[in-house]
C-alpha positions in Angstrom: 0.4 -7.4 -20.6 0.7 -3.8 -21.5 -1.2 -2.6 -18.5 1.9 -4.5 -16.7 4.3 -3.0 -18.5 2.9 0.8 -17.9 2.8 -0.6 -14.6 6.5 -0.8 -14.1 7.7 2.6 -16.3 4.7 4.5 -14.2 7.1 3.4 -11.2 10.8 3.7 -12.6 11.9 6.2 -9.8 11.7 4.1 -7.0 12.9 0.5 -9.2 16.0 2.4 -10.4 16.9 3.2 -7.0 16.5 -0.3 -6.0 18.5 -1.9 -8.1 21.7 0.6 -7.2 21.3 -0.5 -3.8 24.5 -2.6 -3.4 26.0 -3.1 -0.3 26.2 -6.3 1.4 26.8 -7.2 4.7 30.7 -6.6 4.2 31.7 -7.3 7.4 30.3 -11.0 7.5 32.2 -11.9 4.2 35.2 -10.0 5.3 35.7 -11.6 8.8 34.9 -15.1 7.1 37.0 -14.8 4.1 40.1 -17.0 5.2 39.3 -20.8 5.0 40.4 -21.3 8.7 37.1 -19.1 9.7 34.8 -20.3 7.3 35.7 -24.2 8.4 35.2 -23.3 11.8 31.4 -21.5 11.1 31.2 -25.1 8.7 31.8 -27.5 11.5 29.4 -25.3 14.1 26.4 -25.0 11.7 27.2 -28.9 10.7 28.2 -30.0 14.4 31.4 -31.7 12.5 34.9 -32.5 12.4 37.5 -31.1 9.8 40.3 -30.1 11.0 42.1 -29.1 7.4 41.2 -25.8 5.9 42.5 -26.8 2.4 39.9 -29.5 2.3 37.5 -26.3 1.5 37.1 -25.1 -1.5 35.9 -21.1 -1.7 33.6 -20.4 -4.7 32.0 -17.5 -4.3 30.6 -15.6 -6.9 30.6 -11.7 -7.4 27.4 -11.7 -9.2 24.9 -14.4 -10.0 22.5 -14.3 -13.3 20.6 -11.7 -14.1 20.1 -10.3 -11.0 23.4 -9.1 -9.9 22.7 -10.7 -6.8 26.0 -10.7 -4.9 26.2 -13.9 -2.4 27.8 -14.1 0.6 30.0 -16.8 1.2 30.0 -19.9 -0.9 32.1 -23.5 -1.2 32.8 -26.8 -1.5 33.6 -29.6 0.9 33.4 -33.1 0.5 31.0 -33.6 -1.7 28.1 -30.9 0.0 27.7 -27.4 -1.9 27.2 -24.3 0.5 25.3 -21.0 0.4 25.8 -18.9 3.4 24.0 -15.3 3.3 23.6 -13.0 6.1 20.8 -11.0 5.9 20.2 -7.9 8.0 16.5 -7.4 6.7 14.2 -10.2 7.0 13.1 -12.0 3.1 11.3 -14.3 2.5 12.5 -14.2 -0.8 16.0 -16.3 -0.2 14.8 -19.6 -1.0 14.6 -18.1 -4.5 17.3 -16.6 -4.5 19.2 -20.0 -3.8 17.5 -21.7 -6.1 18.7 -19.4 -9.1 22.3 -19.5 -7.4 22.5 -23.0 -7.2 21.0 -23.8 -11.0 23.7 -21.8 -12.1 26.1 -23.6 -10.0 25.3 -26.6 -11.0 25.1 -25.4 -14.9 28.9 -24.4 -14.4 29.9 -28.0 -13.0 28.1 -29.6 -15.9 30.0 -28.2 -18.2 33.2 -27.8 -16.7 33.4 -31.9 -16.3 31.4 -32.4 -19.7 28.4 -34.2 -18.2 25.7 -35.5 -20.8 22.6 -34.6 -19.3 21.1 -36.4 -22.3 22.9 -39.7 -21.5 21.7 -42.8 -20.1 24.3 -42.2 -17.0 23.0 -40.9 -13.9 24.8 -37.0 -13.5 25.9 -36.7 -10.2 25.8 -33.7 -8.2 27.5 -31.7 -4.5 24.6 -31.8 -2.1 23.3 -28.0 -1.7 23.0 -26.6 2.0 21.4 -23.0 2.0 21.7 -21.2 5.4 21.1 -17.9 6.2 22.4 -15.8 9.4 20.1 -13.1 10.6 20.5 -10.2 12.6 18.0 -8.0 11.2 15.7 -6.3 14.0 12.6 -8.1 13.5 12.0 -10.9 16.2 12.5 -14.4 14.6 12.7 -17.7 16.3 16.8 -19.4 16.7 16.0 -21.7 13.8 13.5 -21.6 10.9 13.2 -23.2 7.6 12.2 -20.9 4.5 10.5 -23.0 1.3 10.7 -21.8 -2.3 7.2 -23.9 -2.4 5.9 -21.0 0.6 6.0 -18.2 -2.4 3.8 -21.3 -4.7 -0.4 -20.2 -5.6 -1.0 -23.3 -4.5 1.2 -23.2 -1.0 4.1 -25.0 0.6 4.6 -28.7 -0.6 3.1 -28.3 -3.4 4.7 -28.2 -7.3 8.0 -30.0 -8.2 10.7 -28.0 -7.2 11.7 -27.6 -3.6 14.7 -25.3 -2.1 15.3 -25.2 1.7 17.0 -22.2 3.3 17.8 -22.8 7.0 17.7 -19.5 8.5 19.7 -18.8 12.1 18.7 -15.8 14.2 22.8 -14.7 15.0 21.5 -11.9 17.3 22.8 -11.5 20.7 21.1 -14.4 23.0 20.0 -16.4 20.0 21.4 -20.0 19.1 23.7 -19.7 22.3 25.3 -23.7 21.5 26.0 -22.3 17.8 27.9 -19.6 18.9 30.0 -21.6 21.9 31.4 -23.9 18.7 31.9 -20.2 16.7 33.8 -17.7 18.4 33.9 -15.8 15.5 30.6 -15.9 14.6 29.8 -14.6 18.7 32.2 -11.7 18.8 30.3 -10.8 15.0 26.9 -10.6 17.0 28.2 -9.1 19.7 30.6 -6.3 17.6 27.3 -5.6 15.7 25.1 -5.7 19.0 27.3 -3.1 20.3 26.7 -0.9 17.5 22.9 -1.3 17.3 23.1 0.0 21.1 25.0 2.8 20.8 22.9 4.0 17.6 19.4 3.1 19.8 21.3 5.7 22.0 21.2 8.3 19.2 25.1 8.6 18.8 25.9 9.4 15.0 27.0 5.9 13.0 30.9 7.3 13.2 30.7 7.7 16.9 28.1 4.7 17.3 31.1 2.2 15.8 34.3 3.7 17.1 33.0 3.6 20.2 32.1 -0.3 19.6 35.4 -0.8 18.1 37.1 0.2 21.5 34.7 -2.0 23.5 35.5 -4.6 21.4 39.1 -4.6 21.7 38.8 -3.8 25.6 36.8 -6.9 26.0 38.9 -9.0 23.7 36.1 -9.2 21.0 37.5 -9.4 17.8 40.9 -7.7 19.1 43.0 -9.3 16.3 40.9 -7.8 13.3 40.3 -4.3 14.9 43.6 -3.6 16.1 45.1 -4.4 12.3 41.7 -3.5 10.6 40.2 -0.5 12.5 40.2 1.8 9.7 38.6 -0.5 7.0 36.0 -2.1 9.1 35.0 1.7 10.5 34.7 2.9 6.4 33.2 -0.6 5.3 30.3 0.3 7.9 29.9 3.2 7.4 29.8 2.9 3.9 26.4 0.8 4.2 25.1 3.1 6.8 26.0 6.5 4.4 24.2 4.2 1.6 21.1 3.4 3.7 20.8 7.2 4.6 21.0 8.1 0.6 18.4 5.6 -0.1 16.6 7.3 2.6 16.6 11.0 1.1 16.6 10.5 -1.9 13.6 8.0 -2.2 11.1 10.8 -2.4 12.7 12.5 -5.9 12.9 9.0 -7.6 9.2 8.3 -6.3 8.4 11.8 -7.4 9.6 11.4 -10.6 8.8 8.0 -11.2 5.4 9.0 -10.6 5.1 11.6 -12.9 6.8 9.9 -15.3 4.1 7.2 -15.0 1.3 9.5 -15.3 2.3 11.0 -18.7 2.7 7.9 -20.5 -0.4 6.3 -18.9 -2.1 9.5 -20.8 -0.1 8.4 -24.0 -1.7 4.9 -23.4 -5.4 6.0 -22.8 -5.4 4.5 -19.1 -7.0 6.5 -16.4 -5.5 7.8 -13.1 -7.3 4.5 -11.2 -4.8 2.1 -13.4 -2.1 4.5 -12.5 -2.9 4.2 -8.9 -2.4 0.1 -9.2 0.5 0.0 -6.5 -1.8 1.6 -4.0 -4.1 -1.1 -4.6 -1.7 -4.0 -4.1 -0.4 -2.5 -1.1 -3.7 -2.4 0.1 -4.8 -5.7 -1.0 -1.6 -7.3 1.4 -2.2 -5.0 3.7 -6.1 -6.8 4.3 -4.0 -10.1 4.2 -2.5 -9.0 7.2 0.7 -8.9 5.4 3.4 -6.8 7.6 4.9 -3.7 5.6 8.4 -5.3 5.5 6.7 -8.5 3.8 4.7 -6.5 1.5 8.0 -4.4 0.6 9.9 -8.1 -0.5 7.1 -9.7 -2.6 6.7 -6.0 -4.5 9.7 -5.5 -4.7 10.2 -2.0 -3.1 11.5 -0.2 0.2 10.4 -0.3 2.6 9.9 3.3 2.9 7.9 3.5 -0.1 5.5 1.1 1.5 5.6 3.2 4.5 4.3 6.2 2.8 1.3 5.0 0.9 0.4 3.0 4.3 0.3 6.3 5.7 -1.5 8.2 2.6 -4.4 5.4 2.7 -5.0 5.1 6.1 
């Protein structure tokens, strides 16, 4: 136990910038915010029917639990609970993550209609749905189910708890039937495949999504939201990319300083360089599992970057 806690202050630096990492996929939430949208990427994922917007009920939470883990988009309708997240970086991780959201949902409606859990009456509950749209970089098939049970010692299936996360690869050419009933959800992939182009043709991220915006509107790609919006979506992107870029230089100080940090009081507590040098190992150790770096990065719970670099150091 006290070998794992010298293990996180050793590495402070590069936790502390982690947890300041904030920005969200604004752009998803933002273009889905009215109900009209959000019923129309309902009845695509769900291949249904609703026609009235006010049959859904938005309940999206700014932050969940402990982890300040800001959600997406989240709502009632009928009697079925949503969780949509868009995630630009692959994680395997999200079946977690909806399990904590949805325990806490569910604690909320418990005590909102005064349920006795203790009773001898059966508590009835909204169905959950997880899905998650991706349009990260990393090549992933149109559909794919994550299990919480996947991140279990004793693998998938087994234990007694159980969340699902459908995950749907939203990236141009991917899920093309999804997109036909979602024209919203298209001109997204399309507005953001625009921008990973022009960036893969080293244009700055200013110039990279202006010059997207005016394809966009040329081609009638989310015309009615640029045209009114051009200023807010141009600072809401590149408010994530100017954050990514921060993370980015200033990883080396925290990891710098983290380290250092790490060594003194490893000192304090009689432990030798080898116990400081315990990240190293793990990375390591998933790296012989044939664990990719962005995998390893998720289940340690660290940048990628920082993975990077002692990939590099140890090779």
């Amino acid at each position: 136990m006290a070998k794992h806690i010298a293990w996180h202050k050793m590495y402070f630096g590069w936790k502390r910038l982690r947890t300041n990492r904030k920005y969200k996929d604004r752009l998803f939430r933002f273009l889905f915010q009215e109900k009209k949208d959000l019923l129309d990427l309902y009845n695509a994922v769900n291949e249904s029917f609703y026609t009235d917007p006010n049959e859904l009920e938005i309940i999206t939470l700014d932050d969940v639990i402990f982890m300040k883990m800001k959600n997406d988009l989240s709502f009632m309708i009928s009697d079925q609970l949503n969780l949509y997240e868009h995630q630009s970086t692959f994680s395997p991780n999200m079946p977690l993550r909806g399990l904590l959201y949805f325990a806490r949902q569910y604690e909320g409606l418990i005590v909102q209609r005064k349920d006795n859990m203790y009773g001898s009456k059966l508590v009835m509950l909204p169905t959950p749905k997880y899905v998650v749209f991706y349009n990260g970089k990393d090549r992933q098939e149109d559909k794919s189910e994550l299990l919480l049970s996947d991140a279990f010692e004793a693998g998938p299936g087994s234990g007694c708890l159980e969340c699902r996360a459908l995950m749907l690869n939203i990236n141009r050419g991917h899920n093309k039937e999804l997109m036909e009933r979602c024209r919203r959800l298209w001109e997204y992939s399309e507005f953001v495949s625009e921008v990973n182009e022009n960036l893969r043709q080293n244009m700055s991220p200013k110039t990279a999504i202006m010059k997207a915006i005016d394809t966009c509107i040329q081609s009638g790609i989310l015309e009615d939201v640029l045209l009114k919006n051009r200023a807010e979506v141009l600072h809401m992107l590149l408010t994530e990319y100017d954050e990514k870029k921060h993370m980015r230089d200033t990883y080396k100080e925290g990891y710098d300083e983290g380290k250092q940090a790490g060594y003194s009081e490893g000192k304090q507590a009689g432990y030798s360089e080898g116990e400081q040098a315990i990240l190293e190992k793990l990375v390591q150790r998933k790296l012989q599992q044939g664990k990719k770096a962005e995998v390893i990065a998720q289940e340690l719970e660290l940048e990628i970057e920082v993975v990077r670099k002692i990939m590099t150091r140890t090779e």
